[in-house]
C-alpha positions as a Markdown table, in Angstrom:
| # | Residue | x | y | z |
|---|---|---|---|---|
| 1 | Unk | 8.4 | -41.7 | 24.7 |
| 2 | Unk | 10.7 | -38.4 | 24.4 |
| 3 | Unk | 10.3 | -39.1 | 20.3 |
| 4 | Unk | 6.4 | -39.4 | 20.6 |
| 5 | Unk | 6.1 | -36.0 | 22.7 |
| 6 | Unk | 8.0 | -34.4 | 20.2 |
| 7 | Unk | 6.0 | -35.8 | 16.8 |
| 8 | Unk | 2.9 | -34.7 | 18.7 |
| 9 | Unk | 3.7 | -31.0 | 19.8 |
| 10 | Unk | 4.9 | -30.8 | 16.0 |
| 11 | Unk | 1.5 | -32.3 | 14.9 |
| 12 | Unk | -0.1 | -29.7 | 17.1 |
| 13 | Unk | 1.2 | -27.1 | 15.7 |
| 14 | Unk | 1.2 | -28.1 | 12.6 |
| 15 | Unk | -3.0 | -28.0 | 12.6 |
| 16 | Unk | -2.8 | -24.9 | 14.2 |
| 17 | Unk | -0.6 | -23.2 | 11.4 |
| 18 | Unk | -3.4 | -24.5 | 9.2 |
| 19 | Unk | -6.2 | -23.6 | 11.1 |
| 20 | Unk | -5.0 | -19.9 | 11.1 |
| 21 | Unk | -4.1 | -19.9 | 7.7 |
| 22 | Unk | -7.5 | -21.3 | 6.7 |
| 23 | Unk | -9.1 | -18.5 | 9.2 |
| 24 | Unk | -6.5 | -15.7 | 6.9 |
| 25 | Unk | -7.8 | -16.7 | 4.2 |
| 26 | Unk | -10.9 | -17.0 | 4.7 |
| 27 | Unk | -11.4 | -13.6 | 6.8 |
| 28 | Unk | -10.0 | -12.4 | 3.4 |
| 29 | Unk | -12.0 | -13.7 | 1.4 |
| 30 | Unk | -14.6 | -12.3 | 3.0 |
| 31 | Unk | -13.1 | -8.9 | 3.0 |
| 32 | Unk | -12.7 | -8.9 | -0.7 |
| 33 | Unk | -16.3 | -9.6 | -1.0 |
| 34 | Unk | -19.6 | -7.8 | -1.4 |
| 35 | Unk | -23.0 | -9.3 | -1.2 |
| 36 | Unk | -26.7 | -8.6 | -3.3 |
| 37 | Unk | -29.4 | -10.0 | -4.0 |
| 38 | Unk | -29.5 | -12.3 | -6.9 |
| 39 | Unk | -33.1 | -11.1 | -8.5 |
| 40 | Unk | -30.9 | -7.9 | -8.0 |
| 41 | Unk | -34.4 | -6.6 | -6.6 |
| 42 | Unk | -32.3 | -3.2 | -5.8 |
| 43 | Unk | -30.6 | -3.1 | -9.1 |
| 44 | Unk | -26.7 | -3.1 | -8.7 |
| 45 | Unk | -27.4 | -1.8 | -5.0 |
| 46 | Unk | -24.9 | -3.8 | -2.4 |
| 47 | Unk | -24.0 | -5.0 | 0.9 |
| 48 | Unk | -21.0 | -5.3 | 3.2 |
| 49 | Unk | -22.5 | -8.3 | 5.3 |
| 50 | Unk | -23.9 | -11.1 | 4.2 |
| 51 | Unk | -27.8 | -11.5 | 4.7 |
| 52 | Unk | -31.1 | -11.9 | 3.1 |
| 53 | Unk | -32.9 | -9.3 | 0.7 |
| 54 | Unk | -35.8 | -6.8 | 2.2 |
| 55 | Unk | -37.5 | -7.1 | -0.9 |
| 56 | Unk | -37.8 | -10.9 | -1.9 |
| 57 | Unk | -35.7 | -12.5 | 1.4 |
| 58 | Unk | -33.5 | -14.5 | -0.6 |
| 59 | Unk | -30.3 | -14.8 | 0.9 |
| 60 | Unk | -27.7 | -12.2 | -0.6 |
| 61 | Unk | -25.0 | -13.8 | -2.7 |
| 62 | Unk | -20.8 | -12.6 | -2.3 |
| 63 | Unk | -19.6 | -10.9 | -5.4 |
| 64 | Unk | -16.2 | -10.0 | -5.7 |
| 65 | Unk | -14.8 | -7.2 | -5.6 |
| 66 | Unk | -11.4 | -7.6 | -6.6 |
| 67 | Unk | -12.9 | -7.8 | -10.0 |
| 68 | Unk | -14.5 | -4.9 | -10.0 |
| 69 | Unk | -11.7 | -3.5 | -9.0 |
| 70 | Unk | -9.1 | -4.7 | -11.9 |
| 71 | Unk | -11.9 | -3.1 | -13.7 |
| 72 | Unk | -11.4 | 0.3 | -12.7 |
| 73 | Unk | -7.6 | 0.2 | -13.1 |
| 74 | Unk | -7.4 | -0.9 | -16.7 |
| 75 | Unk | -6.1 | 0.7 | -19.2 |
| 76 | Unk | -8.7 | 1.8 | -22.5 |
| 77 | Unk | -7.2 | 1.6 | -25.7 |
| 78 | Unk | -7.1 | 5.7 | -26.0 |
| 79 | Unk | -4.9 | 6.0 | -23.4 |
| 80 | Unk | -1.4 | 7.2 | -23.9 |
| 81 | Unk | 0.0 | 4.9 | -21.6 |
| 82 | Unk | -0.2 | 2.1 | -24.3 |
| 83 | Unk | 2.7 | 3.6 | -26.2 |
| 84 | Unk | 5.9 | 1.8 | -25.5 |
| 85 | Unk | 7.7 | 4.6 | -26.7 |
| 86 | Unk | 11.2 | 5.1 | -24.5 |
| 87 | Unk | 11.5 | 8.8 | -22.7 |
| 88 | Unk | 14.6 | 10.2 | -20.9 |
| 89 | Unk | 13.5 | 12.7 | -18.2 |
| 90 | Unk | 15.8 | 16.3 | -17.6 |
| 91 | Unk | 17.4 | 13.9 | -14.3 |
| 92 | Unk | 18.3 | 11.4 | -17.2 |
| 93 | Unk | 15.9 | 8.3 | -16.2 |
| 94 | Unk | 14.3 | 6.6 | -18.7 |
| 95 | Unk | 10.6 | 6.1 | -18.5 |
| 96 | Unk | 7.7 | 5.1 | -20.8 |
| 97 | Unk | 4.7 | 7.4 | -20.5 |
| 98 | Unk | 2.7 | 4.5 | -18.4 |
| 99 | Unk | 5.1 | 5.0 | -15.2 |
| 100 | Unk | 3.4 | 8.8 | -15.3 |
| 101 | Unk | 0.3 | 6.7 | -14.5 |
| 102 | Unk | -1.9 | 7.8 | -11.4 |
| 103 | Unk | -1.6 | 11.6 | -11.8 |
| 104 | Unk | -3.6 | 13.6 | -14.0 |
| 105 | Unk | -1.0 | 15.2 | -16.6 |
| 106 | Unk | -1.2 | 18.9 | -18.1 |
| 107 | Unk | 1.6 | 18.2 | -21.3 |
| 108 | Unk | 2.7 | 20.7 | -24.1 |
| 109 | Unk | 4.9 | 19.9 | -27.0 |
| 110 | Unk | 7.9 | 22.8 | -27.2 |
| 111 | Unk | 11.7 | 23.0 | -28.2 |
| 112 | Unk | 14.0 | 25.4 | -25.9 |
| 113 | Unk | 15.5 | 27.1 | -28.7 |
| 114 | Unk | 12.3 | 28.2 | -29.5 |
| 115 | Unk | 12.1 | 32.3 | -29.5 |
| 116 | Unk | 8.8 | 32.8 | -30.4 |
| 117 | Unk | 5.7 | 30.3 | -29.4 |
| 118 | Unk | 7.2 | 28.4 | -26.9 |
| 119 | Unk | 8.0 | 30.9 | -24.4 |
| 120 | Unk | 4.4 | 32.1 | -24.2 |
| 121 | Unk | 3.8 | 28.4 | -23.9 |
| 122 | Unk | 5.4 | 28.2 | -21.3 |
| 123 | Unk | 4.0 | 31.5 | -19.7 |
| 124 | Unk | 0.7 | 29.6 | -20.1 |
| 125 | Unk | 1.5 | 26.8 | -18.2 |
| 126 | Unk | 3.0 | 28.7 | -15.6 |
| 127 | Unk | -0.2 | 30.8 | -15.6 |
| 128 | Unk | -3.0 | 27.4 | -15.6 |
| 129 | Unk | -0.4 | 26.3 | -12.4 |
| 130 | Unk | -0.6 | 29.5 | -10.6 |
| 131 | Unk | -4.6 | 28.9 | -10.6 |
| 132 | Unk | -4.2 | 25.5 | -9.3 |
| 133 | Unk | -5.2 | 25.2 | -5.5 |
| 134 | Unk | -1.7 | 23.9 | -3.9 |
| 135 | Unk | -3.7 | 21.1 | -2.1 |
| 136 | Unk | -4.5 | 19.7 | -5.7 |
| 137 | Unk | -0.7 | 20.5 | -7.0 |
| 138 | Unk | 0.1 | 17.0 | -5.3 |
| 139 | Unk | -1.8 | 15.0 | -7.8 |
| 140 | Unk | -0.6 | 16.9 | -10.9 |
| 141 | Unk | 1.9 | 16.6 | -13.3 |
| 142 | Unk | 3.2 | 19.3 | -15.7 |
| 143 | Unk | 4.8 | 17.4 | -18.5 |
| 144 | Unk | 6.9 | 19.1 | -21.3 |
| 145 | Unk | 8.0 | 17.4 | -24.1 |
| 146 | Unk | 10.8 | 18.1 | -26.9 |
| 147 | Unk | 10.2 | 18.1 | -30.6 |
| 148 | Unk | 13.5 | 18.9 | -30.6 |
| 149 | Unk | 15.2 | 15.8 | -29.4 |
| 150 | Unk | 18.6 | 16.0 | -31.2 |
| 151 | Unk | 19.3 | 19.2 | -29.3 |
| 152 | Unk | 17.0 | 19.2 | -26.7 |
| 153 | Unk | 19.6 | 16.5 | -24.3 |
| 154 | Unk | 18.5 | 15.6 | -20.9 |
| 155 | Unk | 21.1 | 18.4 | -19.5 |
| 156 | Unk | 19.6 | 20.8 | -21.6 |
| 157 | Unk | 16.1 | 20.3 | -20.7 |
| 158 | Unk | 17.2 | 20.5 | -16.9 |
| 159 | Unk | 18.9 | 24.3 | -17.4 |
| 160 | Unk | 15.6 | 25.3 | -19.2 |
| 161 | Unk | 13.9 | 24.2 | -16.2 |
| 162 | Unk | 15.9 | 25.5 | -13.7 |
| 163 | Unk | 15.8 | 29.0 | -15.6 |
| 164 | Unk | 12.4 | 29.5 | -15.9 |
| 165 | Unk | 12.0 | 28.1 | -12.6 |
| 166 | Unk | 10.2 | 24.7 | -13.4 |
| 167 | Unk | 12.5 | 22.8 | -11.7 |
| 168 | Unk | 9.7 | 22.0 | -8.7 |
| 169 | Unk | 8.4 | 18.2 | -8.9 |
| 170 | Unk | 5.7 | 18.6 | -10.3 |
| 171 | Unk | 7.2 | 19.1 | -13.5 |
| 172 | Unk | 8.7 | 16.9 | -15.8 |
| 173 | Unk | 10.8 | 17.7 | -19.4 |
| 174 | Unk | 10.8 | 14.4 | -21.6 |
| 175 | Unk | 13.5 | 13.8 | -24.4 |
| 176 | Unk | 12.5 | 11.0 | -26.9 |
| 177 | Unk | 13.2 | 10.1 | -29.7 |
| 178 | Unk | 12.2 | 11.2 | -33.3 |
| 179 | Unk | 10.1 | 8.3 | -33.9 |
| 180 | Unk | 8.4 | 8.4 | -30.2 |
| 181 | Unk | 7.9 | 12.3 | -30.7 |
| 182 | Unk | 6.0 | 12.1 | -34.3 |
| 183 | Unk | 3.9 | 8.9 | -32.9 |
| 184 | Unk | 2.7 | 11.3 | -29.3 |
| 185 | Unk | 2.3 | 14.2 | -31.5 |
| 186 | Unk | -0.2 | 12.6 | -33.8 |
| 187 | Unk | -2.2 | 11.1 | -30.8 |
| 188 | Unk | -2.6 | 14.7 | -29.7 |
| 189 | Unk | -3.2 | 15.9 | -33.4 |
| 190 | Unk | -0.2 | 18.6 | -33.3 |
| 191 | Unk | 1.5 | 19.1 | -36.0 |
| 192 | Unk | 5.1 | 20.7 | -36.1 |
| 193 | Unk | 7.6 | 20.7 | -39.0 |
| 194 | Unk | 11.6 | 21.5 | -39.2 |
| 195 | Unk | 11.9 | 24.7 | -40.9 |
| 196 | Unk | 15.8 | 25.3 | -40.5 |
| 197 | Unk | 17.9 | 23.4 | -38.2 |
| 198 | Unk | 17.3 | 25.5 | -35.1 |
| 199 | Unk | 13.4 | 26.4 | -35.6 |
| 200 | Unk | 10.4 | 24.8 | -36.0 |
| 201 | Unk | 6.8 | 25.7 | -37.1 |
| 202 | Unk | 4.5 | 23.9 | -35.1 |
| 203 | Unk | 0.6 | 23.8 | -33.5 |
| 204 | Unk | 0.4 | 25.5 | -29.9 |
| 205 | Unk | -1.6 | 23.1 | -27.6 |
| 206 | Unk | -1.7 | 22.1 | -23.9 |
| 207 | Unk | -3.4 | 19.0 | -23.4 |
| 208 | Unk | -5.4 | 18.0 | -20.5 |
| 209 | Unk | -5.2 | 13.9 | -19.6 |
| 210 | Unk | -6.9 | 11.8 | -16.4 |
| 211 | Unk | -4.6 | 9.6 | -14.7 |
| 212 | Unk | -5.3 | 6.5 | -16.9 |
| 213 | Unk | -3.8 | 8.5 | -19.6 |
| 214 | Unk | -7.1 | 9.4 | -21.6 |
| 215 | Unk | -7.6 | 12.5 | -23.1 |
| 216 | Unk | -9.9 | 15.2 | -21.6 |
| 217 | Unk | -9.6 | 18.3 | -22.6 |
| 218 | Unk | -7.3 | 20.4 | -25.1 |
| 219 | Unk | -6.4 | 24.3 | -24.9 |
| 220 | Unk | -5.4 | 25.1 | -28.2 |
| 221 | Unk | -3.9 | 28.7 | -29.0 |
| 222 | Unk | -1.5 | 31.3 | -27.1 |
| 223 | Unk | -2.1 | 33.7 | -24.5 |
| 224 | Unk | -6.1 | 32.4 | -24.2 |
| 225 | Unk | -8.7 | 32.4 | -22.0 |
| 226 | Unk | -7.5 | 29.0 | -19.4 |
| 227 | Unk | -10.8 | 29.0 | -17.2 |
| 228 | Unk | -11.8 | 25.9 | -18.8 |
| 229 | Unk | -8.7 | 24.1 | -18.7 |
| 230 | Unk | -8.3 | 24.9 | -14.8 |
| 231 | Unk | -12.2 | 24.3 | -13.9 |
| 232 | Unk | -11.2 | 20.4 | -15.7 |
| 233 | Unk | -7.8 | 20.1 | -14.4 |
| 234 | Unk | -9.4 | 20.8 | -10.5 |
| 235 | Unk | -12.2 | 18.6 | -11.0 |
| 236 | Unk | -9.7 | 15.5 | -12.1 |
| 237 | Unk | -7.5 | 16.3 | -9.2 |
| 238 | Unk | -10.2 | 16.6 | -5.9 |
């Protein structure tokens, strides 16, 4: 009799761990879904609840919106983040340009040995961050990367940011490698070439990419007029 008690408070449990699991899933379900009308009398217009149409009174059919959702996060083939090209960061992590995903990304191509362009690069992007309401500074990256990667070590790209005070964390220094560099530099058309082994001649560019990594907008020139760049960078980041 003990043995029969026991067998039927587990069996009792047992449909109730079902039951709720059933109920779990199906209140997610649910919360997943969205409903319209399937003569889409209202065009793509939709509803949280299910119900019937106030055009034709059909009953409104669930569409789903996870769907809609994987949508909206994938990647296009211009985006940057489809280069599997391996980064190391001035902190020495290694990264590929995907895991900067979900921030829209102001990047420039320089070389700290650089005594000529770079600096007023530099200047410039100090300058397009100064206009930058602080609110917005949270979903912005300031990326830097080295055509100078043989010289341009981790270490080295960390005491060039701590000296021109760039060190906050909004701002990143990448180190790749030859191969990586040349392949980014021709998605943003810049060109550079080695013209001793401590200089470089190269374009002077400051790209402007959304956070799926698709290009927006490009500043190209020193010292120039940066209302446009900061009037696109603000509206990707509100």
């Amino acid at each position: 009799m003990k043995h029969l008690k026991i067998i039927f408070s587990v069996l009792v449990i047992t449909i109730a761990f079902t039951a709720c699991n059933s109920k779990t899933s199906k209140n997610t379900s649910e919360a997943l879904a969205v409903y319209q009308c399937p003569m889409q009398c209202e065009g793509e217009k939709t509803y949280s609840e299910a119900g019937s149409c106030p055009v034709c009174n059909m009953d409104l059919k669930p569409i789903e919106k996870a769907s809609k959702v994987l949508e909206m996060n994938e990647i296009s083939e211009a985006s940057i983040f489809n280069l599997t090209s391996k980064w190391h960061t001035e902190e020495g992590k290694e990264i590929q340009l995907k895991d900067l995903k979900g921030k829209t990304l102001v990047m420039v191509m320089i070389y700290t040995s650089c005594k000529a362009a770079c600096p007023r690069l530099v200047a410039d992007m100090r300058n397009i961050e100064a206009e930058i309401p602080k609110e917005n500074l949270k979903d912005l990256s300031f990326v830097l990367i080295s055509i100078d990667p043989e010289t341009d070590t981790p270490e080295r790209l960390k005491a060039f940011a701590i000296e021109n005070l760039m060190d906050d964390e909004q701002w990143t220094f990448l180190q790749g490698t030859e191969s990586g560099v040349r392949e980014f530099a021709n998605v943003l058309a810049m060109k550079y070439k080695q013209i001793s082994p401590i200089d470089f001649s190269h374009s002077n560019i400051i790209s402007v990419f959304n956070t799926n990594g698709e290009l927006i907008h490009q500043q190209e020139g020193l010292g120039v007029n940066n209302k446009d760049t900061v009037d696109t960078i603000v509206e990707l980041t509100q």
